[in-house]
N, C-alpha and C positions, 0 to 999 in steps of 0.2 A: 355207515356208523349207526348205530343200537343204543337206544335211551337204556338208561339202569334201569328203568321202570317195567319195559318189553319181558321180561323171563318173567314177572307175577302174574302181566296181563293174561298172557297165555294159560299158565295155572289154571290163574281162572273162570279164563273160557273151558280148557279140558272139564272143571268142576260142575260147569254147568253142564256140560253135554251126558257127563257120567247120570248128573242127578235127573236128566232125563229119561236116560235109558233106563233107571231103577225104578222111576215110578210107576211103570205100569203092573211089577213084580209085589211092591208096594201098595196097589191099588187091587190085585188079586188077593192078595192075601188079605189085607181090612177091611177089601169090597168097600170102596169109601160111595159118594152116591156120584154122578154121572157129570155134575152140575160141577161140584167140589174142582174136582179133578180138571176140568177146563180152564177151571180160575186159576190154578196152581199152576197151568200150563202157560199162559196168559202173562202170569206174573213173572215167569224167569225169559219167556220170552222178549220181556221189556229189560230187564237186566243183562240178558246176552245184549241187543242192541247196544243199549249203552254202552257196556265194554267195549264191543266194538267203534261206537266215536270217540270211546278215550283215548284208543290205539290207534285210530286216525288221526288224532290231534296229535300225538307225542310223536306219528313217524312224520310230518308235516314242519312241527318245531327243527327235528334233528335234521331236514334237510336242508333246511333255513340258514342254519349256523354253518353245515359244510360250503353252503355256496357263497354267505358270507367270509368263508375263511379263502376260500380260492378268490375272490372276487382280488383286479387291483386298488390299491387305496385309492381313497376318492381324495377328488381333486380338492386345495385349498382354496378358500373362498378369494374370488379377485378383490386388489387391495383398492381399497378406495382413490378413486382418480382426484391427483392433487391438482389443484388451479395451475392452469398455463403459464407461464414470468411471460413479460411482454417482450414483445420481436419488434427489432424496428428493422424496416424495409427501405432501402436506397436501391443502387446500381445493383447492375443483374450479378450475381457470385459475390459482393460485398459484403462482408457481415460487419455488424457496427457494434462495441459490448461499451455500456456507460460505467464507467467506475469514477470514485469520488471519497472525502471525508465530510464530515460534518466534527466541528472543533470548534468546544468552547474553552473560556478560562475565565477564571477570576484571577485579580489581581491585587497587589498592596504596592508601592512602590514610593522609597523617597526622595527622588529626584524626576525632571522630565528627564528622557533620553533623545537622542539621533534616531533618523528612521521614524520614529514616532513612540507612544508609549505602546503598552499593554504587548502583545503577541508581536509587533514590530521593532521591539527597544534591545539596543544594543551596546551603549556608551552612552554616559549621561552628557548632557548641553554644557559648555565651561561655564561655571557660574551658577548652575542652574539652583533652584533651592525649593523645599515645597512640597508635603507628602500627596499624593493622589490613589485614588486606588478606580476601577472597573472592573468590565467586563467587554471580554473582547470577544467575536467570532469571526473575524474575516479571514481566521486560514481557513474555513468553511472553502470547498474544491470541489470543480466536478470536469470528467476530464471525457470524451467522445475519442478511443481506438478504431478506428477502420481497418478491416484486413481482408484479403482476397483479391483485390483488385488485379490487373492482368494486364501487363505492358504487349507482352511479346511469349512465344512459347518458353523462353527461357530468363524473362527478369519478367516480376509481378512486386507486391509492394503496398501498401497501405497509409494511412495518417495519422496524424493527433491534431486537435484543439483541444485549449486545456484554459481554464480560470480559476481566478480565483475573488477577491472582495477586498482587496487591498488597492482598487483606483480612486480612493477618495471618498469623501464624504458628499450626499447629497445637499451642497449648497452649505452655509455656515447660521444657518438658522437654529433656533432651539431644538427642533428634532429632527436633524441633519445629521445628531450623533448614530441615531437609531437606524441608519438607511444607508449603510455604508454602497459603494459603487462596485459592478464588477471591473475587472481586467483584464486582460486578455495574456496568457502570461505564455504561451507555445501554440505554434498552427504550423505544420509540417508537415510534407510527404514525402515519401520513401519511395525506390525503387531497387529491388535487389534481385540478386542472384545468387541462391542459395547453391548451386553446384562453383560457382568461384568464390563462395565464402564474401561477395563484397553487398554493399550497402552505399544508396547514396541519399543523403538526405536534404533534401530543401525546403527552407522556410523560417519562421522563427524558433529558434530553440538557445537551448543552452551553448556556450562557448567550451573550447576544450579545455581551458584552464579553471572552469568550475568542477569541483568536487565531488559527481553525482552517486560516485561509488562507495565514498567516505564521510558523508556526510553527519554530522556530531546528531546523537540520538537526544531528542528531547520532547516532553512532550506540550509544551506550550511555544515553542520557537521552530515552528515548520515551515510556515515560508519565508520568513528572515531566521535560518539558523544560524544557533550559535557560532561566533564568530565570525559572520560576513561583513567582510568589509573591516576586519579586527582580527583577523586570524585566516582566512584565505578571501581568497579573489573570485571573480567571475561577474557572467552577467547574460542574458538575452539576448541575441541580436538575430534579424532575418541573416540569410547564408546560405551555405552548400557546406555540407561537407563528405569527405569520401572514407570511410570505414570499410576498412578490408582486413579480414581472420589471414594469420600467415602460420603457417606450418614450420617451427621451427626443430622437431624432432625433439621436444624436450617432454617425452612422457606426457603426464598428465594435464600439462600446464597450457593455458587455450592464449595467443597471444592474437594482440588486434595493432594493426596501426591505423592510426585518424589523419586527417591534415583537413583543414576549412579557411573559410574565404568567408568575413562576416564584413557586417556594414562599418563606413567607419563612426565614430561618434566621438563627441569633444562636449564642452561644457561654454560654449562661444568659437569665437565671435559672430554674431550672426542668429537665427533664429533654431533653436534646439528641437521646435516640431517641425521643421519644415527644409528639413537635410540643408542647410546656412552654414552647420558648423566646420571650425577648422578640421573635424576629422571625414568631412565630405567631399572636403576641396580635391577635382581631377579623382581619377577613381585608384584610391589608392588605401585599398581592405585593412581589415585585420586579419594577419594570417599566424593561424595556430595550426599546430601537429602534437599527438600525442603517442605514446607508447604504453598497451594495458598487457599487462600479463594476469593471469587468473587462476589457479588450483583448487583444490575440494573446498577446504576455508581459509584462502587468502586471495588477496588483489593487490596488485604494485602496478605503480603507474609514473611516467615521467613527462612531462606537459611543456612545451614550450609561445613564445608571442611574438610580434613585431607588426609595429603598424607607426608612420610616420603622419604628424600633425602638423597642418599650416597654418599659423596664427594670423596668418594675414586676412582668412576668412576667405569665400568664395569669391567676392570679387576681387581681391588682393589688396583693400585699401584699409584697414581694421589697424591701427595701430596696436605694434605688439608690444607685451607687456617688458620683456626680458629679454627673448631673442623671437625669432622666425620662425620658428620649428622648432620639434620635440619630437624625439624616437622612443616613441614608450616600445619598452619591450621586458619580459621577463620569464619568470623559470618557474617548477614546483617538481618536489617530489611527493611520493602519498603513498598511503595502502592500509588492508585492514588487517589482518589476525584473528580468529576465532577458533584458539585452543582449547577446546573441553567447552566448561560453561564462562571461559572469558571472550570479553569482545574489543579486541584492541585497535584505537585504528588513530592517525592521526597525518601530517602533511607540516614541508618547510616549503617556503618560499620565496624568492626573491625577484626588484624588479626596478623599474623607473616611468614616472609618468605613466601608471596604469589607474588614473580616475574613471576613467570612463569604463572600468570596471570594477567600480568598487577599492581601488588600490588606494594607498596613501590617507586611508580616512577619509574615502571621498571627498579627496582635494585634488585640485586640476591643476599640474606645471610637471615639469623636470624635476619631481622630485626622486630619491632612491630611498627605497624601501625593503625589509626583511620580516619575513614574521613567520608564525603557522599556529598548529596546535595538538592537541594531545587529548583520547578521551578512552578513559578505562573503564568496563562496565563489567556487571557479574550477575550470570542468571542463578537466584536462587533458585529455583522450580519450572516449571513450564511458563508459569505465571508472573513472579517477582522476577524485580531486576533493577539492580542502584547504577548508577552511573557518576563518575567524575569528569569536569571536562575544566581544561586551562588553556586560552587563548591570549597571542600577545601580537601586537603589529608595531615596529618603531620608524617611521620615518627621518630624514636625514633632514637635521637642527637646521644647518647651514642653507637648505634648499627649500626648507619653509618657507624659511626668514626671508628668500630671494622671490617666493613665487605669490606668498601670501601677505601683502603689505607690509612689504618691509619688516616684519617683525611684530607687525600693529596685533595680528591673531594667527593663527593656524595651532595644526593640532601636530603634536610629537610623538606619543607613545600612547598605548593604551592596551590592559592589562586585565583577561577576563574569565572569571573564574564561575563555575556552578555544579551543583549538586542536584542529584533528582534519583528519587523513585515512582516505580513504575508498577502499577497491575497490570496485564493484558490478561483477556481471554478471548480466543474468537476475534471477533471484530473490532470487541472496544478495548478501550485504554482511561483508563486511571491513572493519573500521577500527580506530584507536588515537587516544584523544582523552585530551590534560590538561585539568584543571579547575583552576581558583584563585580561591578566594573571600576577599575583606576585609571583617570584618564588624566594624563601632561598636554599642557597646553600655554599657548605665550597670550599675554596679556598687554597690551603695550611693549612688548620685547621683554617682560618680566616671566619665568617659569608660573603656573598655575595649576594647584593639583584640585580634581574633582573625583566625589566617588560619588557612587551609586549605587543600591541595592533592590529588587524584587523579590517579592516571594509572591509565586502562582501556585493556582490550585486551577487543572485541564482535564477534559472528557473528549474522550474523542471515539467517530465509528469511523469504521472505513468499507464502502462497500464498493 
């Protein structure tokens, strides 16, 4: 390659050599003197030089640039090394990942509720009167996954333990409010086989008739959601249970069946922490089975119960209240929907004697019971989203009246309605959700109606 400049240079080097060669022709003819003539020679000899390092320098530049231009591009600068997340180390191939929320609310509220107030409240107390307001954080959650672990070359399998801040207040002193307890709310492991599609789980976890698929979206009511114990059933209990994926040829749809074997539990006679009750007497479970079917955006589910109660207590001498025994047993349908930006999802129910999960308004007898609920949501954007939700639970008049003093109290019906919107981005959540509860209940053997209202304002992260 040849600078623009290279065809002058030369010029005028030829210019200089020419005017050398003239001037001795020059010098004959004007006879200039001896001296003259040296210095004149002197002086173009400094100027040819020069030219000369001009034309080293410009064919120097032009190499520069060709080898520049063949060169491959240089490398991008290495990107700054991000800080490590922390590892936690157990068994040899276990890996352990922490995930959890952190969940505040504020609250307004003008009645007490059942469960308790603030992020716990579900139905107001009969009678109850009296505005309060807080602030709550005890669905504050943090949950320990385990996976990897290694049975055999062909079932392997992992855990959970999971809590949350809902065990109580520390002691009933003045700042006992501030120091809420943890709990222990799931500790389970797993052993599966993922070429037979099954899974067996043991330990404490959820029961098959809780809801984990449909559960009503809200953002101040996440560990007593909406509706528990007013609109579906369930509850915790240590267990086994066996989950197995079945192939049923139906396209795209993934089906599962469950069956489990949980502890029994009652509300008496006997000591309720120290396996006394009637639903421990001789070993005689709660046994549930479920049926989940699953698609792109939909889940249907059909759940069934049976566990029988001895009122006579474990050593058989407990005087019973009504009769001997109680066959709790009961039923549920469910599932969700999410067409476009709607999210539909809700559950019926039915059952008898299921206190000791939550049934009947957490009342314990022979009672019969029906209920469910319904909740319609709509994603405005990535971001926005309102939700409606209406839950109802009615128990059977006649079987109050028999199992809850004669008619002196128990609870009949209750009717529970709420509204909420919602920010997300990322990991948190914004929202502000009213509650409204109508709860029927006997007073002396007299109908009593109570309502109840919240209005919450929730932030929540989840990592």
């Amino acid at each position: 390659m040849n600078s623009p400049a290279r065809p002058h240079a030369h010029r005028a080097l030829a210019a200089a050599i020419a005017a050398l060669l003239v001037l001795p022709l020059n010098a004959q003819a004007k006879d200039p003197s001896q001296q003259s003539l040296e210095a004149r020679i002197q002086q173009l000899e400094a100027e040819l030089a020069a030219i000369k390092q001009e034309i080293r320098a410009q064919r120097h530049a032009v190499e520069q640039v060709a080898q520049q231009a063949a060169a491959p591009p240089a490398a991008p600068p290495a990107p700054r090394e991000e800080p490590k997340s922390a590892v936690f180390t157990t068994a040899k191939g276990v890996s352990v990942a922490l995930h959890g929320l952190i969940n505040a609310s504020a609250f307004s509220q003008n009645r007490s509720f059942s469960f308790g107030n603030g992020q716990s409240a579900q139905y107001p107390v009969p009678g109850a009167s009296g505005t309060l307001s807080g602030f709550d954080i005890r669905n504050t959650r943090f949950w320990l996954d385990f996976t990897g672990a290694q049975l055999n070359e062909s079932w392997d399998g992992g855990g959970r333990i999971e809590m949350d801040f809902f065990g109580g207040f520390n002691g009933s002193g003045p700042y006992s409010h501030q120091q809420p307890v943890p709990r222990l709310r799931q500790a389970w492991l797993d052993i599966a086989n993922p070429g037979m599609g099954s899974r067996i789980r043991i330990g404490q976890q959820w029961d098959l008739m809780f809801p984990v698929d449909v559960l009503p979206t809200s953002p101040t009511h996440v560990s007593f959601p909406l509706g528990f114990g007013n609109g579906f059933v369930g509850w915790r209990f240590p267990g086994v249970v066996w989950m197995q994926d079945v192939d049923l040829g139906s396209g795209s749809a993934k089906w599962r069946f469950d069956v489990g074997a949980f502890e029994g539990s009652w509300n008496g006679p006997g000591a309720t922490t120290n396996y006394l009750t009637g639903g421990n007497v001789d070993f005689q479970p709660q046994i549930e089975a479920r049926v989940r079917a699953a698609g792109s955006n939909w889940v249907a589910f059909v759940a069934g119960r049976y566990s029988k109660i001895d009122l006579r207590g474990v050593d058989g001498t407990a005087a019973t209240p009504v009769k001997s025994s109680v066959d709790s047993s009961g039923m549920q349908v469910g599932g969700q929907w999410t067409p476009g930006a709607w999210v539909l999802k809700g559950l019926l129910y039915t059952g008898n004697g299921q206190g000791q999960i939550f049934g009947n308004l957490a009342q314990f007898g022979d009672i019969g019971e029906s209920g469910g609920f319904v909740q319609v949501g709509y994603k405005f954007d990535p971001h926005w989203n309102i939700n409606a939700f209406y839950a109802t639970s009615k128990s059977d008049r006649a079987d109050v009246v028999a199992w809850q003093g004669n008619g002196a109290s128990g609870l009949l019906k209750s009717r529970q309605a709420a509204l909420s919107l919602i920010y997300a981005s990322g990991p948190y959540q914004l929202g502000i959700e009213w509650m409204h509860d109508q709860l029927d209940s006997l007073n002396a053997g007299a109908l009593r109606k109570t309502s109840g209202n919240q209005l919450s304002a929730s932030a929540q992260y989840t990592f």
